[in-house]
C-alpha positions in Angstrom: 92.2 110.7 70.7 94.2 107.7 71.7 97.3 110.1 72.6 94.7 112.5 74.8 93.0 109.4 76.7 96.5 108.5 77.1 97.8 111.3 79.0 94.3 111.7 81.0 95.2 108.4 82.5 98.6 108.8 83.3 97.6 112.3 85.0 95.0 110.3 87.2 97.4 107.3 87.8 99.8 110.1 89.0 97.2 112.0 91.2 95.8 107.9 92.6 99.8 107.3 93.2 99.9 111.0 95.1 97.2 110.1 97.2 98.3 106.9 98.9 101.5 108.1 99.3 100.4 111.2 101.0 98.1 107.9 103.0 101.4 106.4 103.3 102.8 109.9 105.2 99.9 110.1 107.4 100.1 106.5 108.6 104.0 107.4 109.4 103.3 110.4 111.2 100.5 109.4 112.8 102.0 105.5 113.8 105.0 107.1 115.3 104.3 109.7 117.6 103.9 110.0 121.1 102.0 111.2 123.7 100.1 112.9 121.7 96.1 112.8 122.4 94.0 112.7 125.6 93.8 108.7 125.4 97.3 107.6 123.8 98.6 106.7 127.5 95.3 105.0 128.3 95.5 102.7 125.2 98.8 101.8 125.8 98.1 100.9 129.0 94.9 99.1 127.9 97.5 97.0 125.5 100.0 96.4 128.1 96.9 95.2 130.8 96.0 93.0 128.0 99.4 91.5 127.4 99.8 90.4 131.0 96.3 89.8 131.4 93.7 88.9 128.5 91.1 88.4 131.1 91.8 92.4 132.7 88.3 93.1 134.4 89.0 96.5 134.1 88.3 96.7 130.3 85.0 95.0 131.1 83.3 98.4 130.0 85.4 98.7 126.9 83.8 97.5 123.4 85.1 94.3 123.0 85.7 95.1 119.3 89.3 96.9 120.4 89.9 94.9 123.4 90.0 91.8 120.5 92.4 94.2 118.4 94.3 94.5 121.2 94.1 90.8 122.0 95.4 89.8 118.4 97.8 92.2 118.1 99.6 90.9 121.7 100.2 87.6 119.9 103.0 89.1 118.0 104.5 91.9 119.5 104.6 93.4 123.3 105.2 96.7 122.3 102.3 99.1 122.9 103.3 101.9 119.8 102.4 98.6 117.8 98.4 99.2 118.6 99.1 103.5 118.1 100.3 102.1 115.1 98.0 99.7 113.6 94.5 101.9 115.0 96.3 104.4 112.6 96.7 102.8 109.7 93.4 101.3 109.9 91.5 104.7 109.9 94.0 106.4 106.8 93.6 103.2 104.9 90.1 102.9 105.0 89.9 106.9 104.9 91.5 107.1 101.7 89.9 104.1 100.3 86.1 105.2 100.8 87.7 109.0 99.4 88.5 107.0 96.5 85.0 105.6 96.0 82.9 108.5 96.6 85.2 111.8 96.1 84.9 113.8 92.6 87.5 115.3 93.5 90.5 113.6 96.0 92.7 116.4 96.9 89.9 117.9 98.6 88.4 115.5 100.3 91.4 114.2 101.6 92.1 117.8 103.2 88.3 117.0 104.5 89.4 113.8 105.9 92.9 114.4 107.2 92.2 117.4 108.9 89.0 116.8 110.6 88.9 112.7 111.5 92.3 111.8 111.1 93.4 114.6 113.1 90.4 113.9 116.0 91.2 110.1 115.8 94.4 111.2 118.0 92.4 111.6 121.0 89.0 109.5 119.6 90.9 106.2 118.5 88.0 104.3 118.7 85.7 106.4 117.4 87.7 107.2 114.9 88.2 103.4 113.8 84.0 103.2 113.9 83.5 106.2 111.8 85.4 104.9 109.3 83.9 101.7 109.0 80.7 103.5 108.9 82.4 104.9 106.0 83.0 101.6 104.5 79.3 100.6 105.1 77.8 103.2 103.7 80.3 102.6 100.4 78.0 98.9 100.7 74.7 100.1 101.2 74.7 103.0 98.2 75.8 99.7 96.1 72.9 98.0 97.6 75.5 95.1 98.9 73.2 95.0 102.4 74.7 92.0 104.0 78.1 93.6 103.4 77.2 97.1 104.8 75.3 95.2 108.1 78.6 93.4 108.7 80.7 96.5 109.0 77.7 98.5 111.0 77.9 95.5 113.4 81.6 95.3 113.4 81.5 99.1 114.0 79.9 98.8 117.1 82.1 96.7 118.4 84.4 99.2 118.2 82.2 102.2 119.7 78.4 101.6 120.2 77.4 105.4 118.7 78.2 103.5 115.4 74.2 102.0 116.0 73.2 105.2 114.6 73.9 103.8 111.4 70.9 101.7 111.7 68.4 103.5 110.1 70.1 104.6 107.1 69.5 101.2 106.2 65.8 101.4 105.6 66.5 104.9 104.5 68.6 103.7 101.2 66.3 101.0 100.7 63.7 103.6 99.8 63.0 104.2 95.6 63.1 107.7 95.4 
């Protein structure tokens, strides 16, 4: 029994291994390109503004959740791919990790994932960074850690304010059914 529980853990260590290096891949490809996406040359311009100028009125109607990304991340580096980059990695590392929380089974899921909000988070980057905290608020609330799911809903929305949707799921899970 030992010898079968044995191999059943190394053949899941192998497929957890598989899966954030496939992350790993995604963050790569997805970190390096350009041009590709209907905002990529907006956000790098967004960055660049923001580099010159933290106070740039013209991201007044942005959500001040990736104008403060952007804000942080000029502190070290001047190079626009840097935000591509980083808004990237963010949304395959969170990704993966709430797959890895909820899935039954990961290779499937993570086809879910990468080729439906990975893939639309090239043109959606913010969106794409909110629906994945959502993600990781909703891995909170079906734990019943409330304080910790509210803090990413809230954090959510300072990345894109559709994430206030999320609202009312709160008084949904707290419901005994």
């Amino acid at each position: 029994i030992k010898r079968i529980q044995n191999c059943i853990y190394g053949f899941f260590n192998r497929i957890f291994s598989f899966i954030w290096f496939l992350a790993l891949i995604f963050i790569i490809f997805g970190g390096i390109r350009y041009g590709i996406g209907d905002d990529y040359f907006g956000y790098r311009m967004m960055f660049e503004d923001l580099c010159v100028d933290w106070n740039d009125p013209a991201r007044a109607g942005t959500e001040q959740g990736f104008v403060w990304l952007n804000r942080l991340l000029s502190l070290y580096t001047h190079n626009a791919d840097w935000i591509i980059f980083v808004t990237n990695a963010i949304i395959s590392i969170v990704g993966v990790f709430c797959i890895g929380k909820f899935s039954k089974f990961a290779p499937i899921s993570l086809f879910i994932f990468f080729t439906t909000l990975y893939y639309q988070s090239f043109n959606l980057v913010r969106q794409g960074m909110a629906a994945t905290m959502i993600f990781l608020a909703f891995v909170y609330l079906r734990e019943r850690h409330w304080i910790r799911g509210l803090f990413w809903t809230v954090l959510a929305f300072y990345f894109h304010k559709t994430s206030l949707i999320m609202l009312p799921l709160f008084f949904i899970m707290s419901i005994k059914y």
